[in-house]
Structures are given as structure tokens and as C-alpha cells.
N, C-alpha and C positions, 0 to 999 in steps of 0.2 A: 067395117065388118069384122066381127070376132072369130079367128080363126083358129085359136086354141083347143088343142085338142082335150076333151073331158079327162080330168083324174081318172087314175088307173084304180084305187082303189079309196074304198071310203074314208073321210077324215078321221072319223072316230075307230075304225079298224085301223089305221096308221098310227093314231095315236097308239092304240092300247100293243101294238107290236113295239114302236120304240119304249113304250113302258118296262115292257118284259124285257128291253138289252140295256138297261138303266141300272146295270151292274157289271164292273169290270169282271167279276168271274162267271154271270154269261155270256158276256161278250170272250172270252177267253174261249171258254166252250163251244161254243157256234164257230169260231172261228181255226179251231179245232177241228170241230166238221166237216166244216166247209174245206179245210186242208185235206183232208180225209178221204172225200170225193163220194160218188155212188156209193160205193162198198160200206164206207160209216164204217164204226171203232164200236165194241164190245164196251159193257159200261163201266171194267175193269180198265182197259187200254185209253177209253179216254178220260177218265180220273188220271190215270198219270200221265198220259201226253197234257193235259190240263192244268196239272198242279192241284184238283179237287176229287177230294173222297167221299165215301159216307153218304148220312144222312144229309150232307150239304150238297155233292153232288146230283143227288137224287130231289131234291125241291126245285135246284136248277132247272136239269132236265124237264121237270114236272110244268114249269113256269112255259117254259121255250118250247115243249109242246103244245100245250095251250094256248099261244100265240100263234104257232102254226108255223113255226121255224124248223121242228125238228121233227122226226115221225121215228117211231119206236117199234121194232120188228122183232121175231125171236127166230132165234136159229137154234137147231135141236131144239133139246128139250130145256135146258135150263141159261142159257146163253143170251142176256136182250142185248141188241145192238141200234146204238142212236145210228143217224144219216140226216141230213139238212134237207131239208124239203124246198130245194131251190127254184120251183116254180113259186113261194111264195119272198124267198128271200130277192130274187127279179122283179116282184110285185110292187115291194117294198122302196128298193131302187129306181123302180119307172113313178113312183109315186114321188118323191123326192126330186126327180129330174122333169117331171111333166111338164111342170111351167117354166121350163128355164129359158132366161132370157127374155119370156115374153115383153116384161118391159122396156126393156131396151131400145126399142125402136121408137115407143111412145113419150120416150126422154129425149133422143138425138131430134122429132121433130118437135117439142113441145118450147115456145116461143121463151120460156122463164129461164132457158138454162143458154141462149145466150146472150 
């Protein structure tokens, strides 16, 4: 009896998120974020908490929203601030971890390994 639990999320959405962190300076970013907590960084504060400015910053961001890492808010009137959108970045993680181990048990009893 197969008692693994279903992926959390779909293959091809798993893919297309690790796609999007398939660069050390979003991965720098998001991790930034994610240091950052609820509150999120101003898109001033986290270019330089980040080491990324400019128009490179902003493709970043652009990317890792679109993936669904990050979600973009505006405070007053002219101020956008990122924050990580950690109900997907957990997503991401249970995806990753969902089958672990499963085979394990199906090698300690399987007759070839001893």
C-alpha cells in the first residue's frame, strides 16, 4: 500500500519557481527578504542591503514576483516595498521535502541489497 503523501505543489510550478532563483543575485534578494521578515525593505533599502541597483534590480524583482516569491506593496504615495510571500516560499520547501525518504524502507527490505 502506497502511503505517500501527494506533492504539495505542481511539478511544472516547482519547476518554473526554481527557474526564477537560478540566479545568485535573486537568490541574494529573496534572501534579503526573507531576512527582512513581514515588514519587507523599500526597493531603495533592499538594493543595498542586496548589493543590486537600478534597472537590474528591478527585472529581479520583476522575475521573483512572477514566480510568486515576492509581492510588491506601496506605502504613501510614492514608496514600493518588496516582502516575500512566505506562504509560497513553504510551498516550495514542502515540495522539496514531500517524498523524503520514501525509498528508504523499499531498499532496507528489498532482497538485492543484501
Amino acid at each position: 500500500m502506497n502511503t505517500q503523501t501527494p506533492c504539495p505543489m505542481p511539478l511544472e510550478n516547482a519547476a518554473s519557481t526554481f527557474a526564477a532563483l537560478g540566479s545568485e543575485q535573486r537568490l541574494t534578494v529573496l534572501r534579503t527578504l526573507v531576512r527582512a521578515g513581514d515588514a519587507g525593505l523599500s526597493i531603495g533599502e533592499l538594493g543595498a542591503r542586496a548589493g543590486v541597483s537600478g534597472s537590474t534590480l528591478t527585472h529581479h524583482v520583476r522575475i521573483l514576483s512572477q514566480a510568486g516569491l515576492l509581492r510588491q506593496t506601496k506605502r504613501g504615495r510614492s514608496v514600493i516595498c518588496a516582502a516575500p510571500d512566505f506562504d509560497e516560499i513553504q510551498a516550495l520547501c514542502d515540495f522539496l521535502l514531500s517524498e523524503c525518504c520514501a525509498d528508504c524502507a523499499a531498499r532496507i527490505e528489498s532482497p538485492a541489497h543484501e
